[in-house]
N, C-alpha and C positions, 0 to 999 in steps of 0.2 A: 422196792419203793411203795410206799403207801397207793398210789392209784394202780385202780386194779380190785382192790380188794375194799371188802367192809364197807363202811359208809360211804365212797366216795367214787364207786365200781362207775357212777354213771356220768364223770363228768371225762371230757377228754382229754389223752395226756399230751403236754405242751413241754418244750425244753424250758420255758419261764416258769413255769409249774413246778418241774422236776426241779432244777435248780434252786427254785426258793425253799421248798421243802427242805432239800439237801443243806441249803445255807442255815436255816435256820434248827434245822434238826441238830447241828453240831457247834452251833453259838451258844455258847452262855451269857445270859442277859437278855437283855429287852433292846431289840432295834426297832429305827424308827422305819418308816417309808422311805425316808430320803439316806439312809444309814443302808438299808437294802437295797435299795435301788444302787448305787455308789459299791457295792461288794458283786451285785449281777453282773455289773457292767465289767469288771472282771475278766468275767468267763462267758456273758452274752455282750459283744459290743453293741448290739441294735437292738437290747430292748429297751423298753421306753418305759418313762415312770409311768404314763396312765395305764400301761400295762400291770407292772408291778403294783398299782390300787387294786385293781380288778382285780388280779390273783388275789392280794391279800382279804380283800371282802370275800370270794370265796371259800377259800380256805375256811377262816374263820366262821364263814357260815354252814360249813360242811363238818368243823369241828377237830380241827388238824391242829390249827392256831389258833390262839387267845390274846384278844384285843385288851389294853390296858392304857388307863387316863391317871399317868402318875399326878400329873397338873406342875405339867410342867411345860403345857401349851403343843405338846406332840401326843399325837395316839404311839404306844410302841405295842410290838409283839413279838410273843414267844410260841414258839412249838411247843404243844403238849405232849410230855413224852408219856406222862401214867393220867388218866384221865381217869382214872379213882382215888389219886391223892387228892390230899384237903392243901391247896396251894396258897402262900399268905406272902405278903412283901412287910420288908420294913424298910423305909424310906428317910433318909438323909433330907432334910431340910435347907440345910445348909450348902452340903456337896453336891447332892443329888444320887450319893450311890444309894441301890438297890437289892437289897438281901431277899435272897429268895427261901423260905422257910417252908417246907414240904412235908407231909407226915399223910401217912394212913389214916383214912377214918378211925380204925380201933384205938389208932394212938393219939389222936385230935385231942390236943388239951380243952378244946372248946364243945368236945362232946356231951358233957352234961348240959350244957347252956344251952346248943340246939337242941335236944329230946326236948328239954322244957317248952322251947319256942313250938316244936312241933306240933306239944300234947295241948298245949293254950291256943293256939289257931287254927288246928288241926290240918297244918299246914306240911305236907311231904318235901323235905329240904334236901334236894339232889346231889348238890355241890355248893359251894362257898369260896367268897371269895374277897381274902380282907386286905385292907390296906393301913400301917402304923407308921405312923408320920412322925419323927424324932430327929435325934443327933446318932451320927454313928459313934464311936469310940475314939478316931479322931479329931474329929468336930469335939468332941466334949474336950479332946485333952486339949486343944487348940482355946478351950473358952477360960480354962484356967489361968 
């Protein structure tokens, strides 16, 4: 389990803890607070959502988790599993599904456009983090 080790050696471990980790490490997609909270209860009967806030601000601020505002009036999060991928969504307007599009820096189709960003503001771009608001494939055949 991630506590214990690297970044996060100094915070202590909690069955609320370990288990969100756990849940979220082996979900695909974006859950919300009340999506996680509702899957803990599960396997914790007594924890509580403000608990499950507080882990998730943690996390997230220790760097486990990544917070995202698809604008859809919920914060959701994911587990970072590679924290040197260039990670992108493309986003359903209509449905609301969530495509998650992942790639290596080397293979970053947007890697010439940041070096340029970089070299004009002389600005060091760590990570990235975009979001394309469309129709899925669906949705489109649905509009014909």
């Amino acid at each position: 389990m991630p506590f214990g080790k690297g970044r996060c050696w100094r915070f202590r471990r909690t069955q609320a803890r370990e288990a969100l980790i756990k849940l979220l490490s082996r979900t695909k997609g974006h859950l919300s607070a009340e999506e996680i909270f509702w899957e803990l209860k599960k396997v914790l009967p007594g924890v509580g959502l403000a608990t499950v806030y507080r882990t998730l601000d943690l996390l997230t601020e220790i760097g486990l988790i990544k917070r995202y505002d698809f604008k859809d009036g919920k914060a959701r999060y994911e587990f970072i599993h590679n924290d040197n991928a260039e990670h992108y969504h493309l986003i359903c307007k209509n449905c609301g599904k969530i495509i998650d599009y992942e790639v290596t820096p080397e293979e970053d189709p947007l890697k010439d456009f940041k070096n340029s960003i970089q070299k004009k503001f002389n600005f060091k771009i760590e990570s990235s983090d975009l979001q394309f608001y469309g129709l899925c494939e669906n949705c489109q055949k649905l509009e014909k």
